[in-house]
C-alpha positions as CSV (number, residue, x, y, z in Angstrom):
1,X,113.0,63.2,66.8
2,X,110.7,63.9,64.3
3,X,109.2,67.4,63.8
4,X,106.1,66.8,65.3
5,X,107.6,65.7,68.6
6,X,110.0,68.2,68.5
7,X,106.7,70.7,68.4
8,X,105.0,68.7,71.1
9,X,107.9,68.5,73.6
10,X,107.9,72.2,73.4
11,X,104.4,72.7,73.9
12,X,104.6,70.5,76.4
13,X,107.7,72.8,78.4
14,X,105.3,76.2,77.6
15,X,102.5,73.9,79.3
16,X,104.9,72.8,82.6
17,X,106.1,76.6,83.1
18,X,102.9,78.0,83.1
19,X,101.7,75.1,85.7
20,X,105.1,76.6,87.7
21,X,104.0,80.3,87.6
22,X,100.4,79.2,88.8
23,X,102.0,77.2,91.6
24,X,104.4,80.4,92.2
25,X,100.7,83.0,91.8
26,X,99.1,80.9,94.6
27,X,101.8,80.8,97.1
28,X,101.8,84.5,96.8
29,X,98.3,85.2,97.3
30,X,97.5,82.5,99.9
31,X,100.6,85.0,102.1
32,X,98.5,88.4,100.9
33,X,95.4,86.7,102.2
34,X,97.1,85.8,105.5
35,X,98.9,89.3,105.6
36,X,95.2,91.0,105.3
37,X,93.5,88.2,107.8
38,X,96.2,89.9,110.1
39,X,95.4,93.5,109.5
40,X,92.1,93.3,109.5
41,X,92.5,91.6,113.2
42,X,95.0,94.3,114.2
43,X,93.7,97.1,116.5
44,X,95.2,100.1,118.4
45,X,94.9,101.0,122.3
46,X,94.6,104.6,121.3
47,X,92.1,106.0,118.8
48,X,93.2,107.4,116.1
49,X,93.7,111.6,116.3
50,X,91.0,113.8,115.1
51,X,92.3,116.5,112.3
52,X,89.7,119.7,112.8
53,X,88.3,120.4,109.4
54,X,88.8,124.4,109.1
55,X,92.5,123.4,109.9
56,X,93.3,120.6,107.3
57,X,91.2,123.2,105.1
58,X,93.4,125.8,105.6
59,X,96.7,123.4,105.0
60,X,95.1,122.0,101.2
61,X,94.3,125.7,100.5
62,X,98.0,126.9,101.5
63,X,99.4,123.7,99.5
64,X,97.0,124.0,96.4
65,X,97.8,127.9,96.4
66,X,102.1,127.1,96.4
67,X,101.4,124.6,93.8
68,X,99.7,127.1,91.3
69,X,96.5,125.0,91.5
70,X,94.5,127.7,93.9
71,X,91.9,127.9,90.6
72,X,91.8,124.2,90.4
């Protein structure tokens, strides 16, 4: 083979993987749409639980104060 073919058959390879990993990128994104379609469709019987405010204020203050970030 001359050196030019030898330069185009590569580029050619380079050119065929890439079309591979496009065809691989869209499989896997065509499931994360379908996986989202299905979450987004999902809901619960029960509603979710209401956190009171002063109490998950008083937990973040008690965790930023035994982190040493109570002046953060």
């Amino acid at each position: 083979m001359s050196k030019y073919d030898v330069e185009v058959e590569g580029r050619l390879k380079k050119l065929e993987q890439k079309a591979n990993d496009i065809g691989v990128i869209e499989a896997m994104v065509s499931a994360l749409e379908t996986k989202v379609a299905a979450l987004e469709s999902h809901s619960h019987d029960t509603p979710a639980a209401s956190t009171n405010n002063e109490e998950l204020s008083k937990k973040i203050d008690y965790l930023f104060k035994h982190l040493g970030l109570a002046n953060w």
